[in-house]
C-alpha positions in Angstrom: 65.1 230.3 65.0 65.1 230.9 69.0 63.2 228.2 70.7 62.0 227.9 74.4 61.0 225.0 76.3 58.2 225.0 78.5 57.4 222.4 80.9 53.8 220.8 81.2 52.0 221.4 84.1 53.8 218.6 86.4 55.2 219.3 89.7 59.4 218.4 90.0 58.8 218.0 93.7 57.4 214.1 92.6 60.8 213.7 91.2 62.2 213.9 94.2 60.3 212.3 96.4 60.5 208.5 94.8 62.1 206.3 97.1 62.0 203.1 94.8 64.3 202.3 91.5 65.6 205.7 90.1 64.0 204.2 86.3 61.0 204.2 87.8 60.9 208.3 88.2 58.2 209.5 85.3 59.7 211.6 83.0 57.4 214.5 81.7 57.9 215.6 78.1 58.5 219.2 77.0 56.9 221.3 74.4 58.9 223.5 72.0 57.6 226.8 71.4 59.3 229.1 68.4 60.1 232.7 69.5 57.3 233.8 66.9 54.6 231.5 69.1 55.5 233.5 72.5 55.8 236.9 70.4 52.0 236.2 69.0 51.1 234.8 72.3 52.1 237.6 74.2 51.1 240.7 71.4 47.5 238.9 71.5 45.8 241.2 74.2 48.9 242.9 75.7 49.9 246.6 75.0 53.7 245.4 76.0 55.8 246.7 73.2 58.7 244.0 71.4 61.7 244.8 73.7 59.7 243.6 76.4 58.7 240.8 74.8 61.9 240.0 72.9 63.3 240.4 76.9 61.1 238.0 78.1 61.5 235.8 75.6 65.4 235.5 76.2 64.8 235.0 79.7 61.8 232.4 79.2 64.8 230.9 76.9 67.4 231.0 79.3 65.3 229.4 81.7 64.3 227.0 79.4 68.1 226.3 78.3 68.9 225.5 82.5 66.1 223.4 82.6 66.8 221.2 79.5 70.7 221.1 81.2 69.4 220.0 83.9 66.8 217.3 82.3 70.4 216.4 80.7 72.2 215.9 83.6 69.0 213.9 85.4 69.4 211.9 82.4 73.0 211.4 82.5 72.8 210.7 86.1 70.9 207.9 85.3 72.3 206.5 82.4 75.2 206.7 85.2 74.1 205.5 87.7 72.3 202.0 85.5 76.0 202.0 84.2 76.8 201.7 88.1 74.7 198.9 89.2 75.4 197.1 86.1 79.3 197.0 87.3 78.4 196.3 90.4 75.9 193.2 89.3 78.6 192.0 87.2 81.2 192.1 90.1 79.3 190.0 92.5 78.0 187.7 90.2 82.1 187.4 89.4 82.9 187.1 93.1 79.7 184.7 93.3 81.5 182.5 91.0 85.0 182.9 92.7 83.4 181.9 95.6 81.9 178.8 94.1 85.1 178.4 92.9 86.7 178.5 96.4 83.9 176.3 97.5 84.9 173.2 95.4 88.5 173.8 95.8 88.0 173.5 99.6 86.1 170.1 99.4 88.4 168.9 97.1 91.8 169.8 99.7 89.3 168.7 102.4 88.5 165.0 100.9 92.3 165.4 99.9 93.2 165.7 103.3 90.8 162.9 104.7 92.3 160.8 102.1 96.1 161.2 103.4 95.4 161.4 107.2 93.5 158.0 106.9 96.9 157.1 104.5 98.6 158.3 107.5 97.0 156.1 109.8 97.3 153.1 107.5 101.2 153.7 107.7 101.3 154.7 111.6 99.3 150.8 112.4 101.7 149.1 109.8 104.8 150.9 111.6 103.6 149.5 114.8 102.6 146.2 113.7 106.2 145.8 112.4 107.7 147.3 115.5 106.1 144.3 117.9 106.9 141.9 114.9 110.9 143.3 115.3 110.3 143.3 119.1 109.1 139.5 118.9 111.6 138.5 116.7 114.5 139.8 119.6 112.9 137.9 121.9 113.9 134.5 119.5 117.1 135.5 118.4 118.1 136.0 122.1 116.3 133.0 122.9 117.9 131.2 120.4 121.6 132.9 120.7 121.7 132.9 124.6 122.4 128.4 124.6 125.2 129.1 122.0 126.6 132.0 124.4 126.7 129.3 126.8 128.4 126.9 124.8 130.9 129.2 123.7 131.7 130.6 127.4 131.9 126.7 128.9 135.4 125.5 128.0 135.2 122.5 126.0 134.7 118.9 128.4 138.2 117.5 128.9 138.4 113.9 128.0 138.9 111.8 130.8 141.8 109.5 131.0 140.9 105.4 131.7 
């Protein structure tokens, strides 16, 4: 049995013209009509004989087949296009969560970094500290070498003869 689809009195043009979520587009349902509906629909006070209406009925069925595609492929494109921001959801909240991710890394290498420059520092003010210490301790040794310099560069006293 041939059946034909025919749309309830509801303009496309709304469709069209929603601007906000594509779900949010009301979808009108169809009605199915047998052939033998539109042939006793159309014998009822017509003097058209079969062919015609067999002809008509084809086309009204053809029409009604490129319509229900085309309900498919609005539905497909939806199903699509929810499968779309789905992905897309579920990549940001992944790069969300890398950058979180990123976020405590940095602190962590940042606090790392505080942590060995002030390390850094420590050493640097030790280094000096034992430079001045080395420097101070020169200044004895030579203090303390220079008399026995002298010693050894004054010939010995000669003992003197009574």
């Amino acid at each position: 049995m041939q059946t034909v689809e025919v749309v309830e009195n509801h303009s496309l043009l709304s469709l069209q013209n929603h601007t906000q979520n594509p779900d949010s587009i009301p979808f009108y349902p169809t009605r199915i009509f047998s052939m033998s509906d539109i042939h006793d629909f159309s014998s009822n006070g017509s003097s058209l004989n079969n062919d015609t209406v067999f002809d008509e009925a084809t086309a009204a069925g053809e029409q009604g087949l490129t319509y229900e595609k085309r309900i498919k492929r609005m539905i497909s494109n939806r199903e699509s296009a929810r499968r779309s921001r789905m992905r897309k959801k579920k990549q940001i909240e992944e790069l969300q969560h890398q950058v979180d991710q990123l976020h405590i890394t940095n602190r962590q290498l940042s606090e790392k970094l505080i942590q060995l420059l002030e390390g850094n520092q420590h050493v640097l003010q030790e280094n000096a500290q034992l430079k001045e210490r080395v420097s101070s301790l020169q200044v004895i040794l030579s203090d303390l070498i220079s008399p026995l310099q002298r010693n050894v560069e004054m010939p010995p006293p000669t003992p003197k003869s009574t």
